[in-house]
N, C-alpha and C positions, 0 to 999 in steps of 0.2 A: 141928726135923725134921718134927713133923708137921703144921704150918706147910706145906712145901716140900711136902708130900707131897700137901694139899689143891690148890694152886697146879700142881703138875702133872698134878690127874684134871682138873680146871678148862679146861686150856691141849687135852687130849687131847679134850674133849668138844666144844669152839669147831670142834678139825679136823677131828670126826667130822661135825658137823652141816652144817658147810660142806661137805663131800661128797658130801651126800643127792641122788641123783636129786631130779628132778622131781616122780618117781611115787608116790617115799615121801614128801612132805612132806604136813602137811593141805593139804584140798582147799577151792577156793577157799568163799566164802560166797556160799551161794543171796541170788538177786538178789532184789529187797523186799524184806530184813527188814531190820530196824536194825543200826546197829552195835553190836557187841559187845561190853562190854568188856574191857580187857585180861586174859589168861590169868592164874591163882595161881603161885605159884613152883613147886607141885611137879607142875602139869600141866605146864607149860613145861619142866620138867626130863624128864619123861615121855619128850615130843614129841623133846627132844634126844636121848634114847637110843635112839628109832626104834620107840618103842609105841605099837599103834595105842590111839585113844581117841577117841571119840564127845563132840565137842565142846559140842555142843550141849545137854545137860542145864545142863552146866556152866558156861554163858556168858549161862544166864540168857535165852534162846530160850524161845518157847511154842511147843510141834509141836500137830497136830493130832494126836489119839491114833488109830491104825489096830488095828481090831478082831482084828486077825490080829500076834501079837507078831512074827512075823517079817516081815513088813513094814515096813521102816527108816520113821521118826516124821519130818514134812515140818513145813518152817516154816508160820506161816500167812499168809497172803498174801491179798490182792486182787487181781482184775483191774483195769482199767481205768476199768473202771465204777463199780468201787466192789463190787461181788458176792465174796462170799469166796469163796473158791480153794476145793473139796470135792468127794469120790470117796465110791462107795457104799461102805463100810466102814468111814471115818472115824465115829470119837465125841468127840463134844463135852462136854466136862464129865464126862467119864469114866460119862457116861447116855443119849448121844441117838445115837444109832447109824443112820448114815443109810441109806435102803433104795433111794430113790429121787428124783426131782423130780416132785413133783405138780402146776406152775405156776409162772410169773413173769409179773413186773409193772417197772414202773417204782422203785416203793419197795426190790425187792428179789425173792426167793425162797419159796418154799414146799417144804420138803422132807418127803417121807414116812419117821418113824424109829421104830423099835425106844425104845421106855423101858426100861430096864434096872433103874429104881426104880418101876416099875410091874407089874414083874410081865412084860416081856415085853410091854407093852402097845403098840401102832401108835398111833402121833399123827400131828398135822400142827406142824411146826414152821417157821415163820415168820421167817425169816434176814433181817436191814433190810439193805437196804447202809451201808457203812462213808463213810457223806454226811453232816453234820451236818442238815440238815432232815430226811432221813428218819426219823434219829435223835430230833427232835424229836419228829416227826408219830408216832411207836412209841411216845415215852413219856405222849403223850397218849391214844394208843388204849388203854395199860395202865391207866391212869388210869380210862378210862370202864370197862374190862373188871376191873378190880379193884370199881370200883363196882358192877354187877351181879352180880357172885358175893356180895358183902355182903348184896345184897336179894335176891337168890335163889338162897341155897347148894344147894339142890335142884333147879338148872335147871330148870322149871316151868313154863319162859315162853318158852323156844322162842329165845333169843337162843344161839347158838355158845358154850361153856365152855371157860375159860382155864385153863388146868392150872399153868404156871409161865412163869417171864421170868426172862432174866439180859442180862447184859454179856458179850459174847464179842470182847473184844478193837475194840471200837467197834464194832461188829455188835448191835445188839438184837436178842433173839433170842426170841419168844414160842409157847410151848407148846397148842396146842385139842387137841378131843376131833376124832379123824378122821370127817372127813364123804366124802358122795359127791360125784359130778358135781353143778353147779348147773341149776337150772333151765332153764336159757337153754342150756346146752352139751350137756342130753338135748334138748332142742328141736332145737337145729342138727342133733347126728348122727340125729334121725327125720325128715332131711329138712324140717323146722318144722312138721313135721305137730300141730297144736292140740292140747292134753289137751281130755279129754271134758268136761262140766260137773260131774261129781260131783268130778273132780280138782282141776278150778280153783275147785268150792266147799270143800274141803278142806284149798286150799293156801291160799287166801285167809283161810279162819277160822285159821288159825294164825299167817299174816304180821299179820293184825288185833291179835291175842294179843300178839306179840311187841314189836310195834311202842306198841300202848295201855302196854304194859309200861314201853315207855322213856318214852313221853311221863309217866305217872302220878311218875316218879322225873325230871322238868324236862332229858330230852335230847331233842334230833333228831338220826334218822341222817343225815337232809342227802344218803345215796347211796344211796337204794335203789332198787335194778333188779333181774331176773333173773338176772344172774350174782352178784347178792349173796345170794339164796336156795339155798340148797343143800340137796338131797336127802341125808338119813339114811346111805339107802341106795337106790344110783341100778339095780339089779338090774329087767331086764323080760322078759317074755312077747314072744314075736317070732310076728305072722302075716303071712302073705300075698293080698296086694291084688287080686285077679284085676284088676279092672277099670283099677288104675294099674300094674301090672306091679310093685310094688315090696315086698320085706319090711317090715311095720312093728313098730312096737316100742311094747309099751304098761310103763309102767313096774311094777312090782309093789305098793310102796309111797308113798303121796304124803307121807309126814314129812317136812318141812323143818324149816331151822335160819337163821336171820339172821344174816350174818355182813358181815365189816368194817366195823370200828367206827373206821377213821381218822379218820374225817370229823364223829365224834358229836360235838356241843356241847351245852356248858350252858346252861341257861337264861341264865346271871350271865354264861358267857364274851361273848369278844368275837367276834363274827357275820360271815363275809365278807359281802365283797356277793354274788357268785356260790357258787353250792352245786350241786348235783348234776350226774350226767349230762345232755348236754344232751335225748336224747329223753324222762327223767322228769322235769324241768326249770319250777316251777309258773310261771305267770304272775309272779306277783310277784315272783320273783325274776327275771325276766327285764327286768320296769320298777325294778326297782330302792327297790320301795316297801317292804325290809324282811322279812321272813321268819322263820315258827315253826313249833310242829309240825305245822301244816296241812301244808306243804309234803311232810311223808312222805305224807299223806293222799293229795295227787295224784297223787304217784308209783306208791302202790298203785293207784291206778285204771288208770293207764297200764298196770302189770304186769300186771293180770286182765284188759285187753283182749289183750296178748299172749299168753299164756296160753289163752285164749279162739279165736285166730284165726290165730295161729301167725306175726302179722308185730305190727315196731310202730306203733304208733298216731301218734307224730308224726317221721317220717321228714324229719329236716330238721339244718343244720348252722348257721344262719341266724337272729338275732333275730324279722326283718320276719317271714321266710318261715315262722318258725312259729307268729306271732302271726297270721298270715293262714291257717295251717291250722287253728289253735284256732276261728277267726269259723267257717271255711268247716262244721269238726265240730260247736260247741258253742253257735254264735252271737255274736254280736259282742259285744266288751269293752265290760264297763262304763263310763260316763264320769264316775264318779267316782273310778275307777284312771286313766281318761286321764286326766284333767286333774290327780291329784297326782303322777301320775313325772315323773320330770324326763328320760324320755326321749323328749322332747317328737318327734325328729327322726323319730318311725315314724308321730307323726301328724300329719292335716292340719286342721282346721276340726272337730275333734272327732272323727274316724276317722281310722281307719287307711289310711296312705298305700299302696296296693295297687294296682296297674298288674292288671287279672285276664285284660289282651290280650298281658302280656307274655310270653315262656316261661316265667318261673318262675309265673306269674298260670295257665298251661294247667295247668301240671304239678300246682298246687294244685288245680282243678277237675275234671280228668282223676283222682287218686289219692288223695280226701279226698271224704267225703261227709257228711253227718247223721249222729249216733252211732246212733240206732235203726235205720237203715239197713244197718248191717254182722249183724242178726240174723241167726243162721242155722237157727233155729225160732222157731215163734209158740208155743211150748209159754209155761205159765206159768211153769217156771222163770229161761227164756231171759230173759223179759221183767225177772224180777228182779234179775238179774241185771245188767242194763243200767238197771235205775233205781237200783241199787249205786253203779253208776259214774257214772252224771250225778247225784248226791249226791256224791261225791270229786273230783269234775269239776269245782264248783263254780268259778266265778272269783273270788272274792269270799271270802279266808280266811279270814273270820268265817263266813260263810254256810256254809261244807263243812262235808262231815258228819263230826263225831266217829268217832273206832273204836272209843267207849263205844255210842255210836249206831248205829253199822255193825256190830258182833256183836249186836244187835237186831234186825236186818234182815231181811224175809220170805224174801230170799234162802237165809239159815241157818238161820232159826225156821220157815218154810214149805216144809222141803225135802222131797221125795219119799220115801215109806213107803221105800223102799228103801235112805236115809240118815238116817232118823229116829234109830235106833239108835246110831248113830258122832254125830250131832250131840249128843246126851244124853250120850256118851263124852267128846268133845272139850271141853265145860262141863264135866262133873265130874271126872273126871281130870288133863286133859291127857293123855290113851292115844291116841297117836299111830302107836301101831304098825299103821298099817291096812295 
């Protein structure tokens, strides 16, 4: 009998379910995510009796957690590109609470978020896309950036601090202390109007600092430019220009911080042949005769020109073309780098193959001059400052100068009573808060 009896709630349940609307049944499953797998018996049993139920805890889905409980929890997802799927509200790891987008790149995102295991603290967190070489290139930069906090758990040394990393679903996802605008992107919005020279001796003793940092512990960052320095805090004073009609903007504080460390190598790793952007780009990497940490060396030179003059110094997209603006600025390449690269095809009989009647040949002689020639006072500082740079400028990567040697430099040690005091700071502290 009760046999018969189980057999007919059974037989009544099969009719019921077969009658459901459309509307009542679950809904289909949001598109990208995996399959699911199959339901337990007593949600399926659920489902047939016409109860709603939120499938998704249940089947084994990762939602993104939405800051606000009533807001239904979303699968996670990629786009196209590989970028995860994300709205200001969502929290990652039940701690990163996002606020907003402070940047993208090719590798991925930067979002600005809420720490909720910090106190309520704003960071920048660093979203890779869901690409296996990004993913590579992320867990390398952890790597260097795990090694820097080892040797300077006290940030000290002016390189960017990593606060934490995980795995977010193949997303690597890495944690910094929130910084400002970079360098280069307060430049753009002032018009490129130059920083003064106490700023770009300022910004320079510190990129010196940060950078002597890495090389003393066997890395190179291989990218350094202006958008890789980033201001503290990018907050300025706004006057107005009678004579150029325009508001200018002078920043309040010059702290910067070093940052992106994709690109850092060991000493021991293995070395592309190409490294950095192409306008801080050294000779030698450009002949292909091998590369160390000089090569940051003349990248900061490049930066304190721009800095300095508000454009950059080798405006070129071009091998030839910027090996013929280096002769046209700095004089002509050694012939003992010519004659060991092997990239024989830029020269001819020991120089460099250079057409100077052709348009790009004008364009060089017309937009490139002597480096002492871009002075824009004969004050003594100016002057020091440009024998800074033809000392980093060097061609010859043995011959460039140290940033042991370069925070020596009369440019810092001879600076005007009026930055005596902040130079005697920036040695003994590291007090950056000017």
């Amino acid at each position: 009998m009760i046999h018969q009896t189980y057999l007919h709630q059974q037989h009544q349940l099969r009719r019921s379910s077969a009658l459901l609307s459309p509307w009542s049944r679950p809904p289909p499953l949001p598109p990208l995510c995996p399959c699911p797998p199959p339901p337990p018996p007593l949600l399926l049993l659920l489902l047939l009796c016409g109860r709603a139920v939120d499938l998704r805890p249940l089947m084994g889905w990762s939602p993104v957690q939405r800051s606000d409980s009533r807001t239904r929890a979303v699968c996670v997802r990629d786009d196209e590109e590989g970028h995860l799927i994300c709205r200001t509200g969502d929290v990652l790891q039940e701690r990163y609470e996002i606020v907003s987008t402070l940047g993208e790149g090719t590798f991925g995102r930067v979002m600005r978020c809420i720490d909720h295991r910090r106190g309520g603290a704003h960071v920048a967190l660093k979203i890779i896309k869901n690409v296996e070489k990004y993913r590579e290139a992320a867990r390398l930069e952890i790597n260097v950036l795990e090694k820097i906090n080892e040797k300077d758990p006290e940030n000290k040394n002016l390189c960017v601090q990593m606060f934490d990393w995980f795995d977010y679903h193949g997303h690597m996802c890495i944690s910094f202390e929130l910084l400002a605008l970079s360098t280069f992107d307060f430049l753009k919005e002032n018009n490129y109007l130059p920083y003064s020279i106490s700023q770009v001796r300022h910004m320079a003793y510190q990129i010196c600092i940060a950078v002597k940092f890495l090389h003393e512990n066997k890395l190179t960052h291989t990218d350094l430019k202006p958008e890789n320095i980033l201001f503290v805090n990018s907050d300025f004073t706004m006057t107005y220009n009678v004579e150029k009609k325009r508001e200018e903007r002078t920043v309040k504080s010059t702290a910067v911080r070093v940052v992106d460390f994709g690109s850092a190598t060991f000493d021991h790793e293995h070395h592309s042949t190409i490294v950095s952007t192409r306008h801080y780009r050294a000779p030698e990497v450009i002949l292909e005769l091998g590369w160390s940490q000089p090569c940051d060396v003349w990248s900061i030179g490049c930066i304190l020109f721009e800095y300095y003059l508000g454009f950059t110094l080798f405006q070129t997209h071009d091998n030839r073309e910027h090996l013929a603006m280096m002769e046209r600025i700095l004089g002509p390449v050694p012939s003992r780098m010519i004659r060991k690269t092997r990239k024989q095809k830029y020269f001819y009989h020991g120089r460099l193959d250079w057409d100077e009647n052709s348009s790009a040949g004008r364009y060089v002689r017309e937009n490139c001059k002597p480096l002492r020639r871009y002075l824009l006072s004969e004050a003594e500082e100016h002057h020091h400052l440009f024998d800074l740079m033809e000392g980093m400028l060097e061609y010859e990567p043995s011959k460039r100068l140290s940033l042991a040697a370069a925070l020596r430099h009369p440019f810092f040690t001879s600076a005007p009573s009026s930055d005596q005091a902040a130079a005697k700071s920036w040695e003994g502290s590291r007090d950056i808060s000017r």
